[in-house]
C-alpha angles and dihedrals in degrees: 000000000000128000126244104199128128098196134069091295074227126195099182095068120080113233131221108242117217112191113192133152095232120030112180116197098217150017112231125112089300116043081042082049091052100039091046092045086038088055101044092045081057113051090046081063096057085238094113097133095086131117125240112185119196119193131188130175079217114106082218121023106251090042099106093027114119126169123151075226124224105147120201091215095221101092091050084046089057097055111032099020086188096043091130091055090048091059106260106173101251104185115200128325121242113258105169130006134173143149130256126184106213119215131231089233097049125267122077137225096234112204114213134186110331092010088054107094107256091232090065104047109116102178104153104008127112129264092207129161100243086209100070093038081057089056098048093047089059088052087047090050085049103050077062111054101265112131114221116191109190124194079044100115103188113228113186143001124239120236123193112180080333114301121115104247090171150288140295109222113219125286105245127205097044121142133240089246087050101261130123125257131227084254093049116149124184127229123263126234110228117199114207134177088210125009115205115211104212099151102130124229125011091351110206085219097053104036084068084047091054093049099037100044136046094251093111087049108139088000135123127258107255110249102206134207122201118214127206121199146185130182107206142184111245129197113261099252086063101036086058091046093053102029101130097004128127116203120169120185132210129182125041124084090017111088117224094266088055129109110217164087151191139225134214104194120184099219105164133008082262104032155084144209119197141165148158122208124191131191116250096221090071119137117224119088099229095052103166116186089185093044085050097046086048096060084045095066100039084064104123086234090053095035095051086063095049097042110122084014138111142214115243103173139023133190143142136197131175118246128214109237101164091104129190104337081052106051112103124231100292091220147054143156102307098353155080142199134215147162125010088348090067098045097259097162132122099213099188095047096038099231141118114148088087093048092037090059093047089052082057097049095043092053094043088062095047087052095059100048087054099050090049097055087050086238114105086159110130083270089045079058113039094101089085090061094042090050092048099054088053094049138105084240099060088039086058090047100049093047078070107041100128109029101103102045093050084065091061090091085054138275099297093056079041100058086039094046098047084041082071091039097065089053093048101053094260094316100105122168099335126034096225118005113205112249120221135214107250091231096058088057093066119117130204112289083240090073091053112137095165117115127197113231133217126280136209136174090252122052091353115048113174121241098269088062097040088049081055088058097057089054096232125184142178125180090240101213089072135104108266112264086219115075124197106198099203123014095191085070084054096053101032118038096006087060098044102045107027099016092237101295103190081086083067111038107046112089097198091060085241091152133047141175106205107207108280099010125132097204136057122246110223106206090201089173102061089056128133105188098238091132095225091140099051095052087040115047103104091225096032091237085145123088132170127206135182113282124214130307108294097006119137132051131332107222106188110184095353 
C-alpha cells in the first residue's frame, strides 16, 4: 500500500513505540464521543485498565474544529444526559428561524412558518461554537482516564498481514530541502488493538484506506461542499434584530445549475454567524467558494446586517455531502470509522454534530465488545455496522439518501425531486441515484462564466486578510504538506484545459501563478486545512498531507 508519510521515511532513526489498546485519529466531537463512551463501558466492565489513546495534529484541541454551528441536541443528550448541568456550553437557544431566497437584483422572498423547508426549521436547537464544545469534551475524556496529545498529526497507518495495528505520527524537525534539523524528532510508532479514524473530511489516513481496501465497495463516490465562514461583530441594532434567529439563504449569486446555500446565525447579542457553502461538483473552471461568499455578502439584504461591523474570525472546511449511498463500510480488520470520515452529515438539514456524537457512541460499543472477546479482526467488529444500520442515525440518513444527488441536473429537477421525495419516505424519482467524484464534473476553462468581484478592507476582505483571520500558521522551514505529483500535468494540460484552477478554488490563496510564470507558487503556510484542493484538482495531482505539529489554523470560538 502506499505510504502516507511526510518525513524521511527514515530507516536509520529509532522510533518510540506506544503500545495502547485504542488509538483515535482526531479530536473533534467524534473521536472525544468515542474516547469519553470507550472509557465508561469500560470501566463498567471492570476492564478500566485499559488504555485510550487520542491523538490531533492541533496544538489545542478545538484548534482545527469548524462548524457553522447549529446542534440538534439529541447526540450530546445521548451521551451526557446531564451535559447542560455539567456545564456544556450551550450558546444561545433558536428562537426564530426561516428561509429567504435573495435576488440578483437586491431584495429577497423571505419564507416563513409553513412556507420555511422543513428540513431547515431550528426551533429549539442550539447556535454553539463547536470549537469550545470540543474543548470541553476533551476536559470531560480526561476527567476519565483517556489520554489526548495534541501538535501530534498522524501520517500514516501501520499494516501487519493486513490488518491496521496502528499509526506513525509525523517526523518533526525536518527542513524544507529534506534534511533534518538540529531539533529533529523522529515519529512514534503507536501500537494499537483497534485504531479509530476520526479525522474529519477527506482524512489523509482514510482516503488511502478507501482506495487501498474494500470499504467503498458498492458506494457511492462522496460528492463534497466547502464551506466558508466569518463570526462578526454587528452593531447593536442589529445584534438585538437577529439574537436567536436562523436564516438560511438560497439564490443570488448561485446560478440555477448550482448546488448551495448560505446561513446568517444570531449567536450572541453582538455577534454573527455567516457562511456560504457551495457544491464541488460544480461546473465552471474558475469555481471560486470565497469569490462566491464575497458577492454573498455584498447582496443589499447581507450587507444591510454587516454594515458598522466588523469581522473577527475566518475559517473554511469541506463537508461531506455525499450521505448514505456514500459512507463507506464503517469497519475493517483492526479499525473504525466515525464522524465526518465516515460520511455522518445530514446534507439537507445541514447538520452533523448530532450524528457525529452518535458515530462515536456506536463504535465505542462495538469496540468493547471486541476487545472483550479478544477479536478486534473486520468480523470481531461488525457490530458497529449492524448497530448503525438499526439506529435513529441511519434512519435520518436514510430519510435523506438521495437529496444531494437529485440536485446534480440542476436546482429546478432537484426541488421537484426532493418535493417526491418527501411523499416516498426519502426514494424520490429514482430508487438509488449514482453519485459522482467532484473532480470528474469540471468543464474546460473556456466555458468559464464565473466573475471575481471587488474587495475592500471593510464587508469584502480578499483572501490574504480573511486567511489572517483564521489565525493560520505554518512553521515555514518545513517540507509542504501539499504535495503536487507531477508538476508537468500542472503547466502543460492543466493549463491548457482547466487554466489552472487551484488559483481559484482555494480559499486560503495556497496556490498562486504569478504572471509568467510556469510554475505554480504553494503558499503552504496560508492553509486552512479544509481539503478543497485535494477533492478538486481534475487529475488529483494534488495531495494533502498532514503538516507539523501545531501547524493550521487556529479557530477560537468558531
Amino acid at each position: 500500500m502506499k505510504p502516507n508519510l511526510i518525513s524521511l521515511n527514515a530507516k536509520d532513526v529509532e522510533r518510540e513505540e506506544l503500545p495502547v489498546d485504542v488509538c483515535i485519529v482526531g479530536a473533534g466531537t467524534a473521536g472525544l464521543s468515542c474516547a469519553i463512551h470507550l472509557a465508561r463501558l469500560l470501566e463498567e466492565a471492570g476492564d478500566q485498565d485499559r488504555t485510550i489513546l487520542v491523538l490531533d495534529k492541533a496544538e489545542e484541541v478545538g484548534h482545527h474544529t469548524l462548524s457553522g454551528a447549529v446542534m440538534d441536541p439529541r447526540g450530546i443528550a445521548e451521551l451526557f444526559p446531564d451535559w447542560k448541568e455539567r456545564g456544556f456550553p450551550v450558546g444561545t437557544v433558536v428562537e426564530d428561524d426561516w428561509a429567504e431566497v435573495l435576488r440578483p437584483g437586491g431584495g429577497s422572498i423571505k419564507l416563513k412558518g409553513l412556507l420555511c423547508p422543513p428540513q431547515l426549521r431550528n426551533h429549539g436547537n442550539h447556535m454553539i461554537s463547536l470549537n469550545e464544545v470540543v474543548k470541553w469534551l476533551g476536559g470531560q475524556a480526561e476527567e476519565l482516564g483517556v489520554e489526548i496529545y495534541g501538535g501530534f498529526p498522524v501520517a500514516g497507518t501501520r499494516f501487519e498481514d493486513g490488518k491496521v495495528v496502528g499509526v506513525q505520527t509525523r517526523d518533526s524537525g525536518i527542513a524544507k530541502d529534506g534534511s533534518r534539523k538540529a531539533t529533529f524528532e523522529p515519529g512514534m510508532d503507536v501500537s494499537a488493538e483497534v485504531t479509530v479514524f476520526a479525522e474529519g473530511v477527506r482524512g489523509s489516513l482514510a482516503k488511502n484506506l478507501f482506495r487501498d481496501l474494500d470499504v467503498m465497495d458498492g458506494r457511492n463516490p462522496q460528492t463534497y461542499g466547502t464551506g466558508i465562514k466569518e463570526i462578526w461583530e454587528v452593531t447593536p441594532e442589529v445584534g438585538k434584530e437577529m439574537h436567536g434567529k436562523v436564516v438560511h439563504t438560497g439564490g443570488y449569486p448561485l446560478d440555477m445549475k448550482s448546488y448551495g446555500g448560505s446561513w446568517v446565525y444570531g449567536i450572541a447579542e453582538d455577534k454573527l454567524s455567516i457562511g456560504f457553502v457551495i457544491g464541488l461538483d460544480q461546473t465552471d473552471a474558475k469555481l471560486d467558494p470565497h469569490a462566491l461568499f464575497v458577492q454573498w455578502k455584498q447582496h443589499p439584504r447581507i450587507a444591510k446586517l454587516l454594515e458598522g461591523g466588523k469581522p473577527i474570525s475566518y475559517g473554511a472546511k469541506c463537508v461531506p455531502e455525499g450521505g448514505y449511498f456514500s459512507q463507506p463500510r464503517l469497519h475493517g480488520d483492526g479499525f473504525v470509522m466515525v464522524g465526518d470520515t465516515g460520511g455522518f452529515l445530514n446534507a439537507a438539514t445541514l447538520k452533523g454534530i448530532h450524528l457525529s456524537i452518535k458515530s462515536g457512541m456506536l463504535a465505542a460499543e462495538a469496540i468493547a465488545k471486541a476487545l472483550a472477546a479478544g477479536d478486534t479482526s473486520k468480523e470481531g467488529l461488525a457490530s458497529y455496522q449492524e448497530s448503525y444500520e438499526a439506529s435513529w442515525a441511519k434512519a435520518e440518513l436514510w430519510k435523506y439518501r438521495n437529496y444531494r444527488q437529485a440536485f446534480t441536473k440542476g436546482l429546478v429537477a432537484g426541488t421537484i425531486d426532493f418535493a417526491v421525495q418527501q411523499v416516498t419516505g426519502g426514494r424520490g424519482l429514482v430508487a438509488r441515484r449514482p453519485g459522482h467524484s467532484d473532480h470528474e464534473t469540471m468543464e474546460p476553462v473556456a466555458q468559464s462564466r464565473l466573475e471575481k468581484p471587488g474587495y475592500d478592507d471593510r464587508l469584502s476582505m480578499d483572501k490574504l486578510t480573511d486567511v489572517y483571520l483564521s489565525g493560520a500558521i505554518h512553521e515555514e522551514d518545513q517540507p509542504a504538506h501539499l504535495l503536487v505529483n507531477d508538476p508537468s500535468i500542472c503547466t502543460d494540460r492543466c493549463t491548457r484545459e482547466f487554466g489552472n484552477p487551484c488559483q481559484h478554488f482555494c480559499p486560503a490563496a495556497v496556490y498562486e501563478w504569478p504572471e509568467g510564470s510556469t510554475a505554480v507558487t504553494i503558499n503552504a503556510s496560508n492553509c486552512v486545512h479544509c481539503k478543497t484542493c485535494d477533492i478538486m484538482d481534475p487529475y488529483e495531482n494534488i495531495e494533502w498531507v498532514v503538516p507539523e505539529g501545531g501547524g493550521g489554523p487556529k479557530y477560537l470560538g468558531m
